[in-house]
C-alpha positions as a Python dict, from the first residue, in 0.01 Angstrom:
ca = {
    (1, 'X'): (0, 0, 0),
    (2, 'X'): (95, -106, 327),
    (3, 'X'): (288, -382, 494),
    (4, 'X'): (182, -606, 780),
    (5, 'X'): (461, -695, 1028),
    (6, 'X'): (485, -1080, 1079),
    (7, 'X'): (649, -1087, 1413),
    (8, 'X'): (683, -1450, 1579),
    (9, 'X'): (785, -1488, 1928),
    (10, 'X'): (815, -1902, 1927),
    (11, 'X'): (1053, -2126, 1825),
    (12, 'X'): (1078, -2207, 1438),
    (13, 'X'): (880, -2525, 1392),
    (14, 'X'): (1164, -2720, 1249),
    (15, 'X'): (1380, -2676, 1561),
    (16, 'X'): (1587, -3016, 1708),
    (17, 'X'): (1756, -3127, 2050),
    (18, 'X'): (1875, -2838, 2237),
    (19, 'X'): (2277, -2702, 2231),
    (20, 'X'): (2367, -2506, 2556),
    (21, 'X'): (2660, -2200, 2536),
    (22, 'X'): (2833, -2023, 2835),
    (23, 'X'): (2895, -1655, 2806),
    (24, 'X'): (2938, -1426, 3014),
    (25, 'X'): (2641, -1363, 3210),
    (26, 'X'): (2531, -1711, 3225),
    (27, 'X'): (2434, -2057, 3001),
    (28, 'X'): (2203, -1998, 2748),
    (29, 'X'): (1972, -2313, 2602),
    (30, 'X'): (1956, -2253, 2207),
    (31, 'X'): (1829, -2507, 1909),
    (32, 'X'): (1971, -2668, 1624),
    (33, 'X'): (1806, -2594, 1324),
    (34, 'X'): (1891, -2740, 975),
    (35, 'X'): (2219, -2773, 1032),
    (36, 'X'): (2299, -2437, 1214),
    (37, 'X'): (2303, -2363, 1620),
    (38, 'X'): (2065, -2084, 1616),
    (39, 'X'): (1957, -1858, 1960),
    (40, 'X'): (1727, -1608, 1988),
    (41, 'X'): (1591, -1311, 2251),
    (42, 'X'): (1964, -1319, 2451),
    (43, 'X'): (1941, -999, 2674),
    (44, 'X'): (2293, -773, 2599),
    (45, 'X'): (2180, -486, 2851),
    (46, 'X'): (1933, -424, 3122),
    (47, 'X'): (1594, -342, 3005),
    (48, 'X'): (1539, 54, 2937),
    (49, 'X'): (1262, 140, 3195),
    (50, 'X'): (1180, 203, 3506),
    (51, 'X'): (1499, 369, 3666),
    (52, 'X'): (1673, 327, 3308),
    (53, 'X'): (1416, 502, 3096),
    (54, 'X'): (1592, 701, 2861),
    (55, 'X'): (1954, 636, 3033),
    (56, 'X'): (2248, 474, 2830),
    (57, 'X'): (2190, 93, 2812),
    (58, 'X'): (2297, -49, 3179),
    (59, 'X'): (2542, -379, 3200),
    (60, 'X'): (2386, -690, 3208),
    (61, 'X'): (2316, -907, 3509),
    (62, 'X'): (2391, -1225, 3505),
    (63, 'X'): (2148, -1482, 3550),
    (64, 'X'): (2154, -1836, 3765),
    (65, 'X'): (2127, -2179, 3575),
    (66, 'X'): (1980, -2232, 3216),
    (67, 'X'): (1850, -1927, 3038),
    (68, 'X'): (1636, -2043, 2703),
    (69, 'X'): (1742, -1883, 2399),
    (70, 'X'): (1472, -2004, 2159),
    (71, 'X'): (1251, -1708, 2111),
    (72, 'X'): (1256, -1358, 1950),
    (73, 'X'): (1311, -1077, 2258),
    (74, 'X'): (986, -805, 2213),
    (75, 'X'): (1041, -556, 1970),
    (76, 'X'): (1079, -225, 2060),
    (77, 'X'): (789, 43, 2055),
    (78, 'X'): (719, 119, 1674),
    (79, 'X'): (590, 366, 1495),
    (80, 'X'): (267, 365, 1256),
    (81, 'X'): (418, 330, 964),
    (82, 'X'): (369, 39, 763),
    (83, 'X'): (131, -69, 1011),
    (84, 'X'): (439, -170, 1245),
    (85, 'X'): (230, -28, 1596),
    (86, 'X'): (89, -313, 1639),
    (87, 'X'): (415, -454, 1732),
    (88, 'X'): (444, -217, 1994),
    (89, 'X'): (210, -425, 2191),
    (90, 'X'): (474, -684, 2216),
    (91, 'X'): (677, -423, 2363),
    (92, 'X'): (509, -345, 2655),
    (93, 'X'): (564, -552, 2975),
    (94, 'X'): (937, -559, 3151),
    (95, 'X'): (1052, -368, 2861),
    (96, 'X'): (1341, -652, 2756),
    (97, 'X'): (1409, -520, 2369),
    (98, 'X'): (1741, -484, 2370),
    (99, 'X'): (1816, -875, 2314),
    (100, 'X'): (2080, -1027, 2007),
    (101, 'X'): (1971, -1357, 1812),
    (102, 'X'): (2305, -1559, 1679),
    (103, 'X'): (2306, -1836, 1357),
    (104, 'X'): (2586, -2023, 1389),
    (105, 'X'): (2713, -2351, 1179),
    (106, 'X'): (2993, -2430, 1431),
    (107, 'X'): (2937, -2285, 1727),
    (108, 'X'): (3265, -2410, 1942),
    (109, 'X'): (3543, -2186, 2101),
    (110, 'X'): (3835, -2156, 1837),
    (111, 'X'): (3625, -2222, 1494),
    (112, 'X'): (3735, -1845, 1427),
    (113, 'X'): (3441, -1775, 1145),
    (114, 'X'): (3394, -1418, 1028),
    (115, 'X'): (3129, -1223, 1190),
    (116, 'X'): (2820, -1043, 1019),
    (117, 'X'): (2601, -809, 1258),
    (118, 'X'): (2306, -620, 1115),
    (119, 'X'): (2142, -298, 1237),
    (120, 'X'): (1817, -345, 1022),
    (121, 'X'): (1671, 27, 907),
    (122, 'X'): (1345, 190, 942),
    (123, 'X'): (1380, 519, 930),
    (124, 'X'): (1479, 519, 1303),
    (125, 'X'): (1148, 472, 1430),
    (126, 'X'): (1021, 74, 1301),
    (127, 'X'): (1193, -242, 1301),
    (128, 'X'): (1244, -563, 1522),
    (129, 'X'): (1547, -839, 1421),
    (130, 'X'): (1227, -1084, 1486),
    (131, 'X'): (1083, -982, 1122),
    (132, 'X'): (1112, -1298, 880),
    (133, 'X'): (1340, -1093, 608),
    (134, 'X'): (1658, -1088, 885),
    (135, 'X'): (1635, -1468, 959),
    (136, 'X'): (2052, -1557, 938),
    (137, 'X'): (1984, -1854, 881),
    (138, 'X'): (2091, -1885, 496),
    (139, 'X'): (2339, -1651, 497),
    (140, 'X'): (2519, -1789, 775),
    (141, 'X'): (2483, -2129, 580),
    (142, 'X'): (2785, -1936, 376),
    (143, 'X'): (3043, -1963, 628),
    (144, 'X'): (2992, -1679, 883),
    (145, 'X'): (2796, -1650, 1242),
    (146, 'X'): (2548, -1412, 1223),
    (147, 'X'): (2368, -1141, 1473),
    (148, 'X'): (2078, -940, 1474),
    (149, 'X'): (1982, -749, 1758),
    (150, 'X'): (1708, -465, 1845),
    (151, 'X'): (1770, -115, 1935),
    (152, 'X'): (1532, 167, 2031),
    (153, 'X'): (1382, 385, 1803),
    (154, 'X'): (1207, 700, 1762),
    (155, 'X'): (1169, 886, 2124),
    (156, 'X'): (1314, 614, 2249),
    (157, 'X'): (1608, 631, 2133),
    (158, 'X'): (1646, 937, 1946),
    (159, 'X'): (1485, 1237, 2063),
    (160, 'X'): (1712, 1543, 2176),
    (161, 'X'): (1543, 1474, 2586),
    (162, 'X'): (1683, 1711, 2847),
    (163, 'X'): (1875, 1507, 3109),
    (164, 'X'): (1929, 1193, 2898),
    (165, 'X'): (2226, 1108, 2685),
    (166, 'X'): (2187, 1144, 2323),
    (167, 'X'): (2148, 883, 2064),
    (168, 'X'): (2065, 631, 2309),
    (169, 'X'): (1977, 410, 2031),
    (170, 'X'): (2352, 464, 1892),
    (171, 'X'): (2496, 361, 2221),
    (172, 'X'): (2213, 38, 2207),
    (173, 'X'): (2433, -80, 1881),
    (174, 'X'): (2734, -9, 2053),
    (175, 'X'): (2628, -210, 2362),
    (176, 'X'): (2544, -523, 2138),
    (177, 'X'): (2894, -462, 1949),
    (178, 'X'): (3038, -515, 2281),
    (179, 'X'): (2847, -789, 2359),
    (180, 'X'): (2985, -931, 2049),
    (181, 'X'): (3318, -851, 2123),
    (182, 'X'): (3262, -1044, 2465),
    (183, 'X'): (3062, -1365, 2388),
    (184, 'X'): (3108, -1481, 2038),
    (185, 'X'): (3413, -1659, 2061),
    (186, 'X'): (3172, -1944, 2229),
    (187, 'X'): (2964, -1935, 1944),
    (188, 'X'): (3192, -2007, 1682),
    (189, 'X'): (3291, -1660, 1591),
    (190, 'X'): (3619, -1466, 1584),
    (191, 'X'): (3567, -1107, 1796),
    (192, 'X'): (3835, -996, 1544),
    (193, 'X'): (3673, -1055, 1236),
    (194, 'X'): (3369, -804, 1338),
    (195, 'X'): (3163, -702, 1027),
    (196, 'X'): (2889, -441, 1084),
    (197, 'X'): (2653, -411, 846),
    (198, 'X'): (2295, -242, 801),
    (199, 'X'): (2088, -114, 546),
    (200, 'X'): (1911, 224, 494),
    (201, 'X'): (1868, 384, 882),
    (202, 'X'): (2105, 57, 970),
    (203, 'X'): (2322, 211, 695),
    (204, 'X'): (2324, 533, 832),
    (205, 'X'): (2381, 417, 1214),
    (206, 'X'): (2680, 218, 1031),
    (207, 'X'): (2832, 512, 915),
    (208, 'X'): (2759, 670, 1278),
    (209, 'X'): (2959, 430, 1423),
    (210, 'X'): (3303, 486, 1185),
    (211, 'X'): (3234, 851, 1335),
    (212, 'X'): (3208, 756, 1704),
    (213, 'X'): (3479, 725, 1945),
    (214, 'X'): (3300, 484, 2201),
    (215, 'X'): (3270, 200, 1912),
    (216, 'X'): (3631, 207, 1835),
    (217, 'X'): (3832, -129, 1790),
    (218, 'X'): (3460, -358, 1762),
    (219, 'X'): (3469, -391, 1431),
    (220, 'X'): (3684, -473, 1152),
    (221, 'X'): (3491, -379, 848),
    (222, 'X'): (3167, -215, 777),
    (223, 'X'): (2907, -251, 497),
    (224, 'X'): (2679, 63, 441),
    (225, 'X'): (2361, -7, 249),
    (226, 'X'): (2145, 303, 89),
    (227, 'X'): (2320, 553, 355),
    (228, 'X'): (2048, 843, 427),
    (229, 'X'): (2248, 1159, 489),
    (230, 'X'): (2027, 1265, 752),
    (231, 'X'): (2190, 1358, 1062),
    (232, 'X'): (2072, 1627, 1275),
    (233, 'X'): (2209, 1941, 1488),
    (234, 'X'): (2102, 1972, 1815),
    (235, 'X'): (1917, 2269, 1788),
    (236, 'X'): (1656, 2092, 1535),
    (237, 'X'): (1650, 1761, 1768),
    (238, 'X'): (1571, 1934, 2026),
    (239, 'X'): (1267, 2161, 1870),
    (240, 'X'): (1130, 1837, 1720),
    (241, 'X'): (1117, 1660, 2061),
    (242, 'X'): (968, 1960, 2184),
    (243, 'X'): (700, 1997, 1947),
    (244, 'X'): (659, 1604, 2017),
    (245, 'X'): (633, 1619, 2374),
    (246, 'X'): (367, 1907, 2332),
    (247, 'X'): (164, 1659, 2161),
    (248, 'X'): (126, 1507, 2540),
    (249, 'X'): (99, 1879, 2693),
    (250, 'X'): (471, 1776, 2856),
    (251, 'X'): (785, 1938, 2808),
    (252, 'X'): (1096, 1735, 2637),
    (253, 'X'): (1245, 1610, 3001),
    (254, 'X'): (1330, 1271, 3112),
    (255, 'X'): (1085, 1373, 3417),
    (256, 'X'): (795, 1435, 3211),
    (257, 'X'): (803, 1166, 2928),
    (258, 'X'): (918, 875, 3208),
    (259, 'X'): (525, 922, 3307),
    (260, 'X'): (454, 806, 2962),
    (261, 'X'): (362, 429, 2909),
    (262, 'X'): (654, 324, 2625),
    (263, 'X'): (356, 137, 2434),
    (264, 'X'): (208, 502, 2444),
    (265, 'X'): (498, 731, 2366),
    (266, 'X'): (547, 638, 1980),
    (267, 'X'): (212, 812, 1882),
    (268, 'X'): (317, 1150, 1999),
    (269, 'X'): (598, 1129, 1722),
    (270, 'X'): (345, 977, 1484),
    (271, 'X'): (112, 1307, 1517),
    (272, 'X'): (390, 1500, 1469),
    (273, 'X'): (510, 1347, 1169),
    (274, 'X'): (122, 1350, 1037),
    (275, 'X'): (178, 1716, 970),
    (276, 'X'): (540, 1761, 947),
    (277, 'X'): (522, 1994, 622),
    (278, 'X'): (351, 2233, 893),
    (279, 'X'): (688, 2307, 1053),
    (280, 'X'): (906, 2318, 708),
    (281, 'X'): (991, 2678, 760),
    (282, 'X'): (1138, 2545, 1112),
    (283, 'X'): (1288, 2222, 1004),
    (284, 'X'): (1346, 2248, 631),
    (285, 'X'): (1440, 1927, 495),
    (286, 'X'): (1348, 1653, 736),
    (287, 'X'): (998, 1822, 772),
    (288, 'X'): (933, 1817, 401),
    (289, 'X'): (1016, 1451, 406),
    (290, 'X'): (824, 1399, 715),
    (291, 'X'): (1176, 1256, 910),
    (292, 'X'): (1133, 1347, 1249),
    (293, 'X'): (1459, 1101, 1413),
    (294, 'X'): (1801, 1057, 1288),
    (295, 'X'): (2126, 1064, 1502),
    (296, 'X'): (2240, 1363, 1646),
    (297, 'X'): (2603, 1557, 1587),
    (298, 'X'): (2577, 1628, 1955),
    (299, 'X'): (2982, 1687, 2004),
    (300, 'X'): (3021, 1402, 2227),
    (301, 'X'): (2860, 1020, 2170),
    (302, 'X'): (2869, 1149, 1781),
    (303, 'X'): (3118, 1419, 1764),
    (304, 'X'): (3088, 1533, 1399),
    (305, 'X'): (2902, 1368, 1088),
    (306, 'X'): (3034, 1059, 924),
    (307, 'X'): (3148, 1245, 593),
    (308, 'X'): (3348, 1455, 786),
    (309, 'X'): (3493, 1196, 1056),
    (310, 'X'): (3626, 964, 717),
    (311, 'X'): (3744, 1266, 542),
    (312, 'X'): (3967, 1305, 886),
    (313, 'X'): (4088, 965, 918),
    (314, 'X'): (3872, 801, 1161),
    (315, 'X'): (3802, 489, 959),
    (316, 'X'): (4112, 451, 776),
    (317, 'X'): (4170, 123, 945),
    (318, 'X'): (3835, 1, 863),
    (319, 'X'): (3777, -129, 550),
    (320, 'X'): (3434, -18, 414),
    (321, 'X'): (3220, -170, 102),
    (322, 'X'): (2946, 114, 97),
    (323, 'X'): (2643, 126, -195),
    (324, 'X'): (2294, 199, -271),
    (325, 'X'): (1963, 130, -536),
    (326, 'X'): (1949, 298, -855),
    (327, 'X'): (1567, 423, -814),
    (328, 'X'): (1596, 449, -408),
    (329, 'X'): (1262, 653, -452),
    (330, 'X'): (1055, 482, -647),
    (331, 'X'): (945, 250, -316),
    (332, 'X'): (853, 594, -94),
    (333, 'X'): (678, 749, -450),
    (334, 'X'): (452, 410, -515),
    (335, 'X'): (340, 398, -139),
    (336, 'X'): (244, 793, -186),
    (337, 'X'): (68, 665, -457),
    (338, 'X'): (250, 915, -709),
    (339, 'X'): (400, 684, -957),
    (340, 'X'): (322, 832, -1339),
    (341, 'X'): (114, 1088, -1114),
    (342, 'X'): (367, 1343, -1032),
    (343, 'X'): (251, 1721, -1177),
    (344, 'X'): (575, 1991, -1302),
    (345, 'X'): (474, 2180, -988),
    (346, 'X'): (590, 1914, -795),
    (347, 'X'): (867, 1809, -941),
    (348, 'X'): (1010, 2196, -918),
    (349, 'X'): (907, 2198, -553),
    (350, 'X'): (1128, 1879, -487),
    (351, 'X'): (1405, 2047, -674),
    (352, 'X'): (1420, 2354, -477),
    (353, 'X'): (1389, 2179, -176),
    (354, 'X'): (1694, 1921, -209),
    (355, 'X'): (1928, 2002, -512),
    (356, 'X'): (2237, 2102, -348),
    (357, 'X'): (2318, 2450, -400),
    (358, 'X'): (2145, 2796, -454),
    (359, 'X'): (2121, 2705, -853),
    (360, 'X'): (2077, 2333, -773),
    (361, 'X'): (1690, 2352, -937),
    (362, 'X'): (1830, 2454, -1275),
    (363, 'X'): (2110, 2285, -1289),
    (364, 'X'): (1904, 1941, -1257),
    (365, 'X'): (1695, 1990, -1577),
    (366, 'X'): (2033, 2101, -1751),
    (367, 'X'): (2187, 1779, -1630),
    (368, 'X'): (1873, 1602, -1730),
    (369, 'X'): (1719, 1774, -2019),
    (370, 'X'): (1499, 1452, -2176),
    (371, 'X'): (1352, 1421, -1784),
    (372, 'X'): (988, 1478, -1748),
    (373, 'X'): (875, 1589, -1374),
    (374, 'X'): (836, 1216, -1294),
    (375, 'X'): (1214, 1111, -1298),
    (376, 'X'): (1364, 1446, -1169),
    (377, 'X'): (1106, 1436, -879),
    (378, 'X'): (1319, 1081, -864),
    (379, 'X'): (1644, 1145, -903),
    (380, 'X'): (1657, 1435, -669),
    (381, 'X'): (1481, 1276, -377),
    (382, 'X'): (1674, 949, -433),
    (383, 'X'): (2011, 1156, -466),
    (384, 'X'): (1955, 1375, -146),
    (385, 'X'): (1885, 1076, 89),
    (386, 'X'): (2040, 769, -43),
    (387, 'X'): (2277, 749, -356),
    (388, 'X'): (2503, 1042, -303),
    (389, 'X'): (2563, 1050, 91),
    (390, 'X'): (2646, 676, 50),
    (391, 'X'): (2892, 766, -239),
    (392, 'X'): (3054, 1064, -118),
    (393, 'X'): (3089, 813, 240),
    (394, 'X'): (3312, 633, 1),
    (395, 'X'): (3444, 921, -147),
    (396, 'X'): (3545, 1023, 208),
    (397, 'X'): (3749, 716, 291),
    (398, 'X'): (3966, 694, 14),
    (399, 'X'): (4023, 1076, 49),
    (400, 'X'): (4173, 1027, 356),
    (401, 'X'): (4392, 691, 264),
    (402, 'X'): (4106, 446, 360),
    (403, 'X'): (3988, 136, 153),
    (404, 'X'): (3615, 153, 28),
    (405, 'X'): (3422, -103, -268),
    (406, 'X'): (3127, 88, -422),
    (407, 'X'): (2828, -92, -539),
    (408, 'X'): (2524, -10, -721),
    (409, 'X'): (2221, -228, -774),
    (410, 'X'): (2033, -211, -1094),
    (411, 'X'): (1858, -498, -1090),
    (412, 'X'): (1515, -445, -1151),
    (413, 'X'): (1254, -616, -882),
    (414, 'X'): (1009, -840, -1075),
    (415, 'X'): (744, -806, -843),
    (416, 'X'): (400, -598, -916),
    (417, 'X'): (467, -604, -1263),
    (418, 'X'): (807, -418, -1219),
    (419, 'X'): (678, -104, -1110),
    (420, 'X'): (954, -107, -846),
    (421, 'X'): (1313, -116, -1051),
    (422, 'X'): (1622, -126, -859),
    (423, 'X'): (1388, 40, -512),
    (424, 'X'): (1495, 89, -172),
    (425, 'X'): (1510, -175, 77),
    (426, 'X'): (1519, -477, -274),
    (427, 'X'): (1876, -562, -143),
    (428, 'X'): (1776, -690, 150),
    (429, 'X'): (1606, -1006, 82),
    (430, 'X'): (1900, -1020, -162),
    (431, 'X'): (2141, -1056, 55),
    (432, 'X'): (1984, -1219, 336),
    (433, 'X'): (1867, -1463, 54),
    (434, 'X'): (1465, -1450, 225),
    (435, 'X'): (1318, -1418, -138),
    (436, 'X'): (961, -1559, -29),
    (437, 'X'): (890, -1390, 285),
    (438, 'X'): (586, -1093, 258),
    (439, 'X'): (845, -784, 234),
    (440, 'X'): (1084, -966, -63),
    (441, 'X'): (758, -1150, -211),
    (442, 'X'): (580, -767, -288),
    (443, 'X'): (947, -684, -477),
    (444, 'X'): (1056, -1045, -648),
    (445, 'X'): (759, -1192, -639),
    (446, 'X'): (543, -1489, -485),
    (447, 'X'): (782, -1730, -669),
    (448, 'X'): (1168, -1626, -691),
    (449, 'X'): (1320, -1650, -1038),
    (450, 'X'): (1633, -1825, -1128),
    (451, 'X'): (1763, -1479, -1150),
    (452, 'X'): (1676, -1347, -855),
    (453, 'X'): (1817, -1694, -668),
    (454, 'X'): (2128, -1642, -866),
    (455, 'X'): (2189, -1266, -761),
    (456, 'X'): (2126, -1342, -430),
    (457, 'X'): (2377, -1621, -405),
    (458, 'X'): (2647, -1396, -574),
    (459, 'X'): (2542, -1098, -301),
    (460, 'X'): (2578, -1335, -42),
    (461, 'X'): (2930, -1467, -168),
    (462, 'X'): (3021, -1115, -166),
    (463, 'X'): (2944, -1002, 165),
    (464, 'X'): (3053, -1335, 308),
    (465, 'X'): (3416, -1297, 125),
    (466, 'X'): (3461, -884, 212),
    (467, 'X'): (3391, -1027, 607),
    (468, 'X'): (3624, -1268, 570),
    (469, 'X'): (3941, -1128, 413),
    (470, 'X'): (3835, -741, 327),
    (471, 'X'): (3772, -825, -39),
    (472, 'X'): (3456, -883, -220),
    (473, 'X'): (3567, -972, -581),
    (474, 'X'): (3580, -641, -755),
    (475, 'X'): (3859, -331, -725),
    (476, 'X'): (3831, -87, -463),
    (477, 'X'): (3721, 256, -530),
    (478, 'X'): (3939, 556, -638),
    (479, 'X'): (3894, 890, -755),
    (480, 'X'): (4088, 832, -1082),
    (481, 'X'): (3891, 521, -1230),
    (482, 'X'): (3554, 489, -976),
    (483, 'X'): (3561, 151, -1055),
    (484, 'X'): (3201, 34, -887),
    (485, 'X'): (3040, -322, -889),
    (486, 'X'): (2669, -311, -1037),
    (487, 'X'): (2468, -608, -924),
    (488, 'X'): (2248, -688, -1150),
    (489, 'X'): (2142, -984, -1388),
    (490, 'X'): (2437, -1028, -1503),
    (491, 'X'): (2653, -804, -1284),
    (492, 'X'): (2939, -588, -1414),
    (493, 'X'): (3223, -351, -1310),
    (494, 'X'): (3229, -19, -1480),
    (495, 'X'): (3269, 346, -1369),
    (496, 'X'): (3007, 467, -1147),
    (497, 'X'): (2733, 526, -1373),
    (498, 'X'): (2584, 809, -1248),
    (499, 'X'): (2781, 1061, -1353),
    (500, 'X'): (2533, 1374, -1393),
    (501, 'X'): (2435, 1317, -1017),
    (502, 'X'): (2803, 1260, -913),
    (503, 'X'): (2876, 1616, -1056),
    (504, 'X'): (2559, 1806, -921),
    (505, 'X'): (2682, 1715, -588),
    (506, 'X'): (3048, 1695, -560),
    (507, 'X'): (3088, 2008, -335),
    (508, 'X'): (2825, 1939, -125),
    (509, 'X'): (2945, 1848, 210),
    (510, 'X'): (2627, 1678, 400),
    (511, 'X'): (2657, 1893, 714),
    (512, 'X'): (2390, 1837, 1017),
    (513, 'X'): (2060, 1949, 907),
    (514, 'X'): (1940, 2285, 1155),
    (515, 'X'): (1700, 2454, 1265),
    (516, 'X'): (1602, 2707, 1024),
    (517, 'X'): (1395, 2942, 1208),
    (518, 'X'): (1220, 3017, 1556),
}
């Protein structure tokens, strides 16, 4: 099963006369669209080649006159995966990816609306804000102006390179923030009502940010969809960039890999991950799920992991609404082509690998006895990536005298017959409210239900009301009662359901993930 990228570089067709906005490097020519002041491809740093490969993103120059705003910025290079490469044609040229888009329904200086910006996931290595399922257009239609923005992925952004900072595609998000900090009072928006919010590898750069120092004070609140809790030492960034850069007979450097087209460079990871279970007795964990990029504990742009920067304080003054899927696998196990398929052998080998804990293996079938190698190959994969970093991020913030809301969706996705349930990545056409577009079409299917419009609209109320005044209808989350929201058809607060899971891994601390051997 695959997914082609629809990527569209012109104008929606329905655009109508032109709006002009002044920031700060210059006027920029957007559209009105159905009601909303919508612009698109607006550059927030230099371009990242040429003298700037693999630098921190540079300040903007300003431009003379009347800069259109009507069309997606190129994506950055992609990865293979999901057949997302072929975007990576777009990306060649002057290299201009790191661009915002903005939805506005009022965009004059003073309207004070809340804020929404999304980092959009993909494992670090795919994504583009020009795909159809992050078009703002409906959810800003609930009160808010809304930004999407690219950021660079995979080498790009997030391989350990000697003589280049690291997380570069970290300090991209941060460079947008700013840009939002700096400009969208002339759209409409309020630069103190900042809401951050991003789902799966956007989840887990959300959580980055609470941790890092640079993005202090440009945001107010943070939403944390399906967290992954992989973060990396150095040591193991660095061997994987190695092993990466050997793919090209080049060492990691910034003067070797700067010889390499950025079009180009993205294969050299793909290879790698191709036969990542080759190097699991180096890299362990992210080898045996064939992650080769996540941020990097480096001591400096991220100084320590996100469950241990909360636990310290760092976000206290953020308010956080942090949750996940109830079957996060079951997306990554249908596109293996495993679902119903998977043997006891397996299923024990996924246990060993990610149960926390020298006993974890064992104590999963105890806290599962009815499970059959299908659902603890499941649970354990889905609770080592997704559910219980994002719930011990919670967990973390209240700990420390922060505010966090806990959600969990158990909806089921329609689509395919229902072979999906409550997967990965089925909140985001929920609350972006794209329910026909390819991606929410293969979960909901070709023709939304009432249900699924209805869910949706209550999703989007929710965010829309947690930007605006910190609360999205249910009680925050405590240690006593775990009060958590479940969306689902209809949706209900309860304690956090799952229990067994929450017990397994309540001493586990989600440290960096190292290098294991040499």
């Amino acid at each position: 099963m695959s997914k082609t990228p629809e990527f569209e570089s012109k104008p929606e067709p329905s655009t109508s006369p032109s709006l002009e906005v002044r920031t700060a490097a210059g006027v920029l020519r957007g559209s009105r669209e159905a009601g909303l002041a919508v612009f698109r491809g607006i550059p927030f740093a230099e371009p990242p080649v040429g003298a700037h490969r693999f630098a921190a993103p540079q300040p903007l120059r300003g431009w003379d006159g009347v800069r259109d705003a009507v069309s997606y910025g190129p994506p950055p290079p992609q990865a293979g995966a999901f057949g997302m490469d072929a975007l990576s044609q777009d990306a060649a040229g002057d290299g201009d990816w790191l661009t915002v888009n903005v939805w506005s329904p009022e965009p004059a200086p003073g309207a004070g609306l809340p804020v929404l910006v999304w980092i959009q996931g993909g494992a670090y290595v795919i994504g583009t804000s020009g795909l159809p399922e992050y078009d703002g257009a409906r959810l800003s239609r609930e009160g808010g102006v809304v930004v999407t923005f690219n950021y660079r992925l995979g080498i790009e952004g997030f391989a350990q390179i000697e003589g280049a900072p690291a997380n570069r595609g970290l300090l991209d998000q941060i460079a947008a923030l700013r840009w939002v900090r700096d400009n969208i009072r002339a759209f409409g928006g309020d630069p103190d009502r900042v809401t951050v919010f991003g789902e799966s590898a956007g989840g887990g750069s959300v959580a980055a940010l609470l941790a890092m120092p640079r993005a202090a004070g440009l945001f107010r609140r943070a939403v944390a969809l399906s967290v992954p809790g992989t973060f990396f030492s150095p040591e193991l960034a660095a061997d994987i960039a190695a092993a990466c850069a050997a793919e090209l007979g080049l060492r990691p450097t910034v003067a070797d890999l700067s010889g390499v087209a950025p079009s180009e460079l993205p294969a050299a990871g793909d290879a790698v991950t191709a036969k990542a279970a080759q190097w699991a007795d180096r890299w362990g964990r992210a080898a045996q799920r064939s992650i080769l990029f996540s941020p990097v504990v480096d001591g400096d742009v991220l100084p320590v992991t996100p469950w241990q920067a909360l636990a310290d304080g760092a976000g206290r003054d953020i308010e956080l609404l942090v949750g996940h899927t109830r079957e996060e696998q079951r997306l990554f196990t249908a596109i293996e082509g495993m679902l119903g398929e998977v043997t006891e052998e397996q299923a024990t080998t996924a246990l060993r690998a990610f149960a926390p804990g020298p006993d974890g293996a064992r104590r999963y079938r105890d806290a599962f006895p009815l499970a059959g190698p299908d659902e603890l190959y499941e649970l354990v994969n889905s609770d080592w990536l997704f559910r219980m970093p994002s719930l011990h991020l919670a967990q973390a913030q209240t700990a420390a005298g922060g505010r966090a809301h806990l959600y969990e969706l158990t909806w089921p996705a329609p689509g395919m017959g229902g072979v999906f349930g409550a997967c990965h990545g089925l909140d985001v056409p929920l609350v972006f409210g794209n329910l026909s577009d390819s991606h929410a079409a293969m979960l909901i299917g070709e023709t939304p239900t009432p249900e699924a419009e209805a869910l949706s609209a209550h999703i989007r109320s929710a965010l829309t009301a947690f930007a605006t005044h910190g609360d999205p209808g249910w009680p925050a989350y405590d240690p006593a009662q775990r009060l958590v929201q479940l969306f689902d058809t209809p949706s209900t607060v309860t304690t956090y359901p799952e229990e067994e899971s929450r017990l397994l891994w309540q001493d586990h601390v989600f440290p960096a993930l190292p290098l294991i051997g040499r």
